[in-house]
C-alpha positions in Angstrom: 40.5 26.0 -34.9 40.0 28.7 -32.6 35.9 28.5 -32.9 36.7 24.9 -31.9 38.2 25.6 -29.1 36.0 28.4 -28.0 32.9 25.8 -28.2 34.6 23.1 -26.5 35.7 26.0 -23.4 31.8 26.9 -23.8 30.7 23.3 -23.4 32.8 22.8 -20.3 31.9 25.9 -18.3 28.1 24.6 -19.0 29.2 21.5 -17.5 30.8 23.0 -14.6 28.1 25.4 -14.3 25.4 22.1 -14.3 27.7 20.2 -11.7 27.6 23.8 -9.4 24.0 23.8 -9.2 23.5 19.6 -8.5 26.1 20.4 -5.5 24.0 23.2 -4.5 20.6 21.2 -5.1 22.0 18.5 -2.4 23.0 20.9 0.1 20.1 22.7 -0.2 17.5 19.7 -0.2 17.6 16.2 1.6 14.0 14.6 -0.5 14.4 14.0 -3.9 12.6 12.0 -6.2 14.1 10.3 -9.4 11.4 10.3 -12.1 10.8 8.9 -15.4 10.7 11.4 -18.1 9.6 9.3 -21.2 7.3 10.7 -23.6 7.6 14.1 -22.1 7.5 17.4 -24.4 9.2 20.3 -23.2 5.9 22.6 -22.7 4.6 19.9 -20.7 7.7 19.4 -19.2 7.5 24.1 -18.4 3.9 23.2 -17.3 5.5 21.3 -14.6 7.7 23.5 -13.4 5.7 26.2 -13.0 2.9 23.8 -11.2 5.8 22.8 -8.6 8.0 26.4 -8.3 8.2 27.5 -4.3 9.2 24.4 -2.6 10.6 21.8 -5.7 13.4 22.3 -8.4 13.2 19.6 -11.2 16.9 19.2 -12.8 17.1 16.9 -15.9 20.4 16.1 -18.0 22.7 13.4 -19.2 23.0 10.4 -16.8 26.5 10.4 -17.1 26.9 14.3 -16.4 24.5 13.8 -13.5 27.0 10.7 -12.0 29.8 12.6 -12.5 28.7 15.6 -10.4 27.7 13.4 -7.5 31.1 11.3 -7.6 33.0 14.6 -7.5 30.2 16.0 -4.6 31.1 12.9 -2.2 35.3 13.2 -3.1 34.9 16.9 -2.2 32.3 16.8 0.6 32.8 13.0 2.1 29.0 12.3 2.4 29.0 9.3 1.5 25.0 9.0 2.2 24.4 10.8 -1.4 26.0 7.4 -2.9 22.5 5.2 -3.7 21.3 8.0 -5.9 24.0 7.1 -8.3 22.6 3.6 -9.1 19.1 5.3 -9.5 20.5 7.4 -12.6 19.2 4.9 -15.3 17.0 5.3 -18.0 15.4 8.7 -19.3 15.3 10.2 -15.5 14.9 13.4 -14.0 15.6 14.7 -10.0 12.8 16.8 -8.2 14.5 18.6 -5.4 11.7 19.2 -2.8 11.7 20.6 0.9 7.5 19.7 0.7 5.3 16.7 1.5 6.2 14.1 -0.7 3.2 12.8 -1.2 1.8 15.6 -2.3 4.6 16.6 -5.0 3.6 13.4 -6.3 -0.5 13.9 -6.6 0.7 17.2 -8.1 2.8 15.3 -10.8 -0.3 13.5 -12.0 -2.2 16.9 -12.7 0.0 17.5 -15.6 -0.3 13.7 -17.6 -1.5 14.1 -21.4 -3.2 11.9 -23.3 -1.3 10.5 -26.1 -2.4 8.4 -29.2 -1.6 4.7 -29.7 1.6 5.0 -32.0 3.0 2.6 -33.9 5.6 0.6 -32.3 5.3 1.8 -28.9 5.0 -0.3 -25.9 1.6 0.0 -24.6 1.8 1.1 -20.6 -2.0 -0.1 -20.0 -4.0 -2.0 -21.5 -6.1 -1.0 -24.3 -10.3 -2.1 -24.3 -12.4 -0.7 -27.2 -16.2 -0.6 -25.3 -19.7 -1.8 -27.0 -21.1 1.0 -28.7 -21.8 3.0 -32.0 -18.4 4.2 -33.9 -20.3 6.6 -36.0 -17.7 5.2 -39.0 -19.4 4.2 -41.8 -19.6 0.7 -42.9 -16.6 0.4 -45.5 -14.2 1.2 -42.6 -15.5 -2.9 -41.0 -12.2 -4.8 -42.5 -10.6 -2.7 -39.4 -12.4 -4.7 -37.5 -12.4 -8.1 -39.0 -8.4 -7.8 -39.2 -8.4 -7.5 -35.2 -11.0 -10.0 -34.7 -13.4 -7.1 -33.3 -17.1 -8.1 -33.3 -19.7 -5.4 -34.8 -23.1 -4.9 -36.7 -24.5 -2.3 -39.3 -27.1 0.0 -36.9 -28.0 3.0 -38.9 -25.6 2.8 -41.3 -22.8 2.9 -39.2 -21.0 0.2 -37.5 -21.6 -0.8 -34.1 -19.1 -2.6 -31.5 -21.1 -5.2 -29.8 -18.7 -6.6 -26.9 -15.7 -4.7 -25.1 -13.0 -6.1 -27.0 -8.8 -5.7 -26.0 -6.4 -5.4 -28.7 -3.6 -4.1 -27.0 -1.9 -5.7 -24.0 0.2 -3.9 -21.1 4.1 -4.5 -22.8 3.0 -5.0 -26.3 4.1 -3.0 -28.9 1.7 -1.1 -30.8 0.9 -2.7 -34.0 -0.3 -0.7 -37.2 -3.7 -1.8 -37.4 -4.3 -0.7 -33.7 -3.0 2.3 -33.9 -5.4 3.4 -37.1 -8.5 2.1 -35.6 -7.7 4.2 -32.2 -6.8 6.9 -34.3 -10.0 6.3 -36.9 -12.4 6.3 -33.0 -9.9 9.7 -31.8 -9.5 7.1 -29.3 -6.1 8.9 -27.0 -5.3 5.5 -24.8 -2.5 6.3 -23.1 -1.3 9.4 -21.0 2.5 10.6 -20.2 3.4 12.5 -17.5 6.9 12.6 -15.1 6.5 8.8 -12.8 8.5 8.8 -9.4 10.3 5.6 -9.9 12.2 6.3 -6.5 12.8 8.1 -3.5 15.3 9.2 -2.2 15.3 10.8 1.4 17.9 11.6 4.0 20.4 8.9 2.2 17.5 6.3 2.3 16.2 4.8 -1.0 12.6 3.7 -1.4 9.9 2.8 -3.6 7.0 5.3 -4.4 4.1 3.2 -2.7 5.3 3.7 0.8 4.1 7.3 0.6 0.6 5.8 0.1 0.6 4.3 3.8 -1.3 5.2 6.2 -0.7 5.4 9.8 -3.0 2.6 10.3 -0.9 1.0 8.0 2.1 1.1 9.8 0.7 0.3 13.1 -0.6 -2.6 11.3 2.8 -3.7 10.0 4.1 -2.5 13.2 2.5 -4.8 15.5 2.9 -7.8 12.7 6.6 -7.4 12.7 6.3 -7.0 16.7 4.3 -10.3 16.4 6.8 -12.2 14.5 10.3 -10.9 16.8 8.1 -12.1 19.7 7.1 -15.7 18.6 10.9 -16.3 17.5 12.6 -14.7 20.9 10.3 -17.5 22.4 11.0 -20.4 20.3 14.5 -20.2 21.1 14.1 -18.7 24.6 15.9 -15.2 24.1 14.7 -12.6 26.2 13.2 -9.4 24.4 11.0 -6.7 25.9 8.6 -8.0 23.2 8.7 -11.2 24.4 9.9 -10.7 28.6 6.0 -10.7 29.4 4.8 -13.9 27.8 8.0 -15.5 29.2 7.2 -14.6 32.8 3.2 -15.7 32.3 4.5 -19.4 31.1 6.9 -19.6 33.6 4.5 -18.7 36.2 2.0 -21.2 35.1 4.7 -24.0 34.9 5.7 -23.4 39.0 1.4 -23.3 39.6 1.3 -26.6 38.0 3.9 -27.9 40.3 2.8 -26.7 43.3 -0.8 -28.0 42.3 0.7 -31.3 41.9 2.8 -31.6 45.2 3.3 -30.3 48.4 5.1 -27.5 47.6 3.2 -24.0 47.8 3.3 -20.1 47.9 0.8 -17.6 48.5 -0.5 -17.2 44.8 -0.9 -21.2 44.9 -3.2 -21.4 48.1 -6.0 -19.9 46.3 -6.5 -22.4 43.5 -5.4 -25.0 45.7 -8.7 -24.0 47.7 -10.7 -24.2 44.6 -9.7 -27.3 43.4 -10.4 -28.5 46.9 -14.2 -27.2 47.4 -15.4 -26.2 43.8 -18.7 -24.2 45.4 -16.1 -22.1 46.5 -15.3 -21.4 43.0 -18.9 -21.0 41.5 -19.7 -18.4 44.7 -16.9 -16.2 43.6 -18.3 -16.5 40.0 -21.7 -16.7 39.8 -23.6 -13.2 41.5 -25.5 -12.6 44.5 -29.0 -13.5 44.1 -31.3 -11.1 44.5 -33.4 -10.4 47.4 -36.6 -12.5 46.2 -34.5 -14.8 45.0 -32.7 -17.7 46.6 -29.1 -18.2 47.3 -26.6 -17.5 44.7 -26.7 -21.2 43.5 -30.0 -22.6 43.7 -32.2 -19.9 44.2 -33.0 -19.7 40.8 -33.6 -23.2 39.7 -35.8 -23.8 42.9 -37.8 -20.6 42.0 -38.4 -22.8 38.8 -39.2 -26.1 40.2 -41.8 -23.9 42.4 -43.5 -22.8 39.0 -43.6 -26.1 37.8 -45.2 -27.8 40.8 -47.7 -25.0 40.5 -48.5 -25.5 37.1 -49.0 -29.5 38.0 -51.3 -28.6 41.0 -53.3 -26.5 38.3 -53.6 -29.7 36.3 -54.9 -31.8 39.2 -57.4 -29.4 40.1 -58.9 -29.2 36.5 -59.0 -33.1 35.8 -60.9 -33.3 39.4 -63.7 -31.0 37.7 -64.2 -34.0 35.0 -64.2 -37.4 37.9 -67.3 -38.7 39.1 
């Protein structure tokens, strides 16, 4: 009875110790990153830690444990922004507690992935293709083959894949035939590794895939959204400072239209009222000063080419007077 009790006091003050240190985690660190831990060994899992020691910690344990710690953080703190990690706490996940660049932690994550062999039963995270080529098995090991529907030929004595063939589909489970011939070609399909599934920054939840934007990327979503707030303030005429300018444009061209079309006028109006008096006006102001050798700005050059063409005709004359009697 007494080692009994002594275990369970043991197992608490580990528990108490664990919720101590996820307190002091999310005081100490406002980034973290939840990450999927399936298929992970613990020396890979060591590999990690040593890869990310200085600026990350990488806490894994029971879900629950985990939940309970952060309820008892916000009824002891009142920070309620720590809340969204709770729902994130599903699954076989981890935290990485990081004061680096995100993006970065992750691309050093990826250094550590394994290959793994095709086991049976396992859901495939990629799909598997088996490529053309010699398998260097000999020919008794073909009913492999013919059982998966996998085209091959005898070259040499050993068989020979002729066409890229998939046997195993993202989601599907591994079946026992696949997983013999991949072990049979030392084939290692997949690869395991820790997997951000979230972030989690300053109280703000968000996928892993906004890391990879660029700043050209936001501009470029930037200016779309800015795009879009702009056409709706003016479909239902609400002024914005997105859409203020646009606003004062149309209404400017509305009160030309009217003074083009009556009496009424102002100072901006007199000028294309002039030009829709005396067009010449218009083309002067357009068109550029000829230069000196030329002719005025909008004849000059079109006389120059009726005097070429008057030139060439005299030339003509002249040559069919050689030929009259």
């Amino acid at each position: 009875m007494a080692v009994l009790k002594k275990a369970a006091k043991s197992k608490m003050e580990k528990k108490e110790r664990y919720s101590d240190k996820l307190k002091k985690l999310i005081d100490e660190y406002s980034k973290i990153l939840v990450v999927l831990a399936d298929n992970v060994g613990s020396n890979q899992l060591q590999q990690i830690r040593q890869g990310l020691r200085g600026d990350s910690v990488i806490l894994m344990g029971k879900n629950t444990l985990m939940k309970r710690a952060l309820k008892s953080y916000v009824q002891e703190t009142g920070n309620e922004t720590i809340r969204p990690l709770m729902d994130l706490l599903a699954g076989n996940v981890g935290l990485i507690f990081t004061k680096g660049d995100l993006k970065e932690v992750r691309e050093e994550l990826s250094k550590y992935r394994v290959g793994a062999p095709a086991r049976v039963g396992l859901i495939a995270p990629v799909d598997v293709v088996i490529p053309p080529g010699n398998t260097g098995l000999d020919p008794s090991q073909t009913s492999f083959f013919q059982i998966l529907n996998i085209p091959t030929k005898i070259n040499k004595g050993t068989v020979e894949i002729i066409t890229p063939v998939e046997i195993i589909k993202k989601g599907d489970k591994v079946g026992s035939s696949e997983a013999m011939l991949l072990a049979k070609l030392a084939v290692k399909p997949f690869s395991y590794g820790l997997v951000v599934e979230k972030v989690f920054e300053d109280g703000s939840v968000y996928d892993p895939q906004v890391l990879d934007l660029t700043e050209d990327d936001l501009a470029e979503k930037f200016a779309s959204g800015l795009a879009n707030v702009t056409a709706l303030a003016l479909s239902i005429s609400f002024p914005t400072l997105a859409a203020a300018p646009h606003m004062f444009i149309n209404g400017y061209k509305n009160v030309l239209a009217v003074a083009v079309a009556t009496d009424y006028t102002f100072p901006q109006a007199e000028e294309v009222k002039e030009f829709l008096k005396d067009p010449s006006k218009f083309i002067a102001a357009v068109v550029p000063v000829a230069s000196a050798t030329g002719g005025d700005a909008s004849g000059g050059a079109f006389k120059e080419e009726e005097k070429k063409e008057e030139d060439s005709e005299s030339d003509e004359d002249n040559m069919l007077s050689l030929f009259d009697d």
